[in-house]
C-alpha positions in Angstrom: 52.9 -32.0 -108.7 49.3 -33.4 -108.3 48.7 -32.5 -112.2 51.8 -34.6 -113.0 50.6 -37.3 -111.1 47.0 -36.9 -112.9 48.5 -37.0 -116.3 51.0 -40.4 -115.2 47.3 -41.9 -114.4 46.1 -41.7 -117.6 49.2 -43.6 -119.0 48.4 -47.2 -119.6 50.6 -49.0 -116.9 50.5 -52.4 -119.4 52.7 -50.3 -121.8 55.6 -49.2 -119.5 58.7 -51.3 -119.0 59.8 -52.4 -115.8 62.2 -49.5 -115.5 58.8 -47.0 -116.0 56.6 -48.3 -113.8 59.4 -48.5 -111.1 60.3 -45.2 -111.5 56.6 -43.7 -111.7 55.9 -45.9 -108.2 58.9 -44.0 -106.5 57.6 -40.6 -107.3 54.0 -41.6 -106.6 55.2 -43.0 -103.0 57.3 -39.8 -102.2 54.1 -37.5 -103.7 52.5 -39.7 -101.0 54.4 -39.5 -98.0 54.7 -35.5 -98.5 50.8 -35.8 -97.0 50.6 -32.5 -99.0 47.4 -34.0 -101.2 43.8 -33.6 -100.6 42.5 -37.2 -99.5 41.0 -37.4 -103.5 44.3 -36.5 -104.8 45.8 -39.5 -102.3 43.6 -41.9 -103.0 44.3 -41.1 -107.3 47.8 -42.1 -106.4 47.4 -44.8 -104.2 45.5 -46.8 -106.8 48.2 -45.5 -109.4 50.5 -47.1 -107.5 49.0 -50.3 -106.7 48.7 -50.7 -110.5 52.2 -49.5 -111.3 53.2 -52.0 -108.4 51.3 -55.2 -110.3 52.9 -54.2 -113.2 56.5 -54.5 -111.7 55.5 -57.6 -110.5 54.6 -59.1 -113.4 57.8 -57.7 -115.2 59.6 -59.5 -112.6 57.5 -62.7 -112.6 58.3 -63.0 -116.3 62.3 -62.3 -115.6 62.4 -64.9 -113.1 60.8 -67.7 -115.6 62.9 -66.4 -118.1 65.5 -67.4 -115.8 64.2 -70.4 -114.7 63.6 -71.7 -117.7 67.3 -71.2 -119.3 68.2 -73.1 -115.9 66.0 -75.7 -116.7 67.7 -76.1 -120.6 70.6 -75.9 -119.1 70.5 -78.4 -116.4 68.7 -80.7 -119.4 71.3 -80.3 -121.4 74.2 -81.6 -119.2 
C-alpha cells in the first residue's frame, strides 16, 4: 500500500476536486494509523496529507463564499 500512496504523492493536489482530495486524505490517515510504515514512508504521507487537507479547505472556503455571496444577492434584493 506504501507504492499506492507514493504514486497519489505525485498527483498534483491543486487538480483534485473536493470529493478527491477528501477521499485520498481518508486513505492516507488509515495508511497512517496502521503504524505499519517506516518513519520515511510516514512522514511521505503525513505531508500528503497536510496538502490534500489545504486543499479541502480551500474547496470549502470557496463553497462557503459561494454561499455567502448568493445570501448576500439575496438579502440585497429584498
Amino acid at each position: 500500500m506504501a507504492n499506492d500512496a507514493k504514486s497519489d504523492t505525485s498527483t498534483d493536489a491543486s487538480a483534485l476536486s473536493y470529493e478527491q482530495a477528501r477521499d485520498e486524505l481518508v486513505r492516507v490517515v488509515s495508511e497512517l494509523e496502521q503504524g505499519s510504515l517506516t518513519l520515511e514512508q510516514s512522514l511521505a504521507l503525513w505531508e500528503r496529507g497536510e496538502v490534500l487537507a489545504s486543499r479541502c479547505e480551500e474547496w470549502l472556503l470557496g463553497a462557503k463564499a459561494r454561499l455567502d455571496a448568493v445570501r448576500n444577492s439575496a438579502a440585497a434584493a429584498e
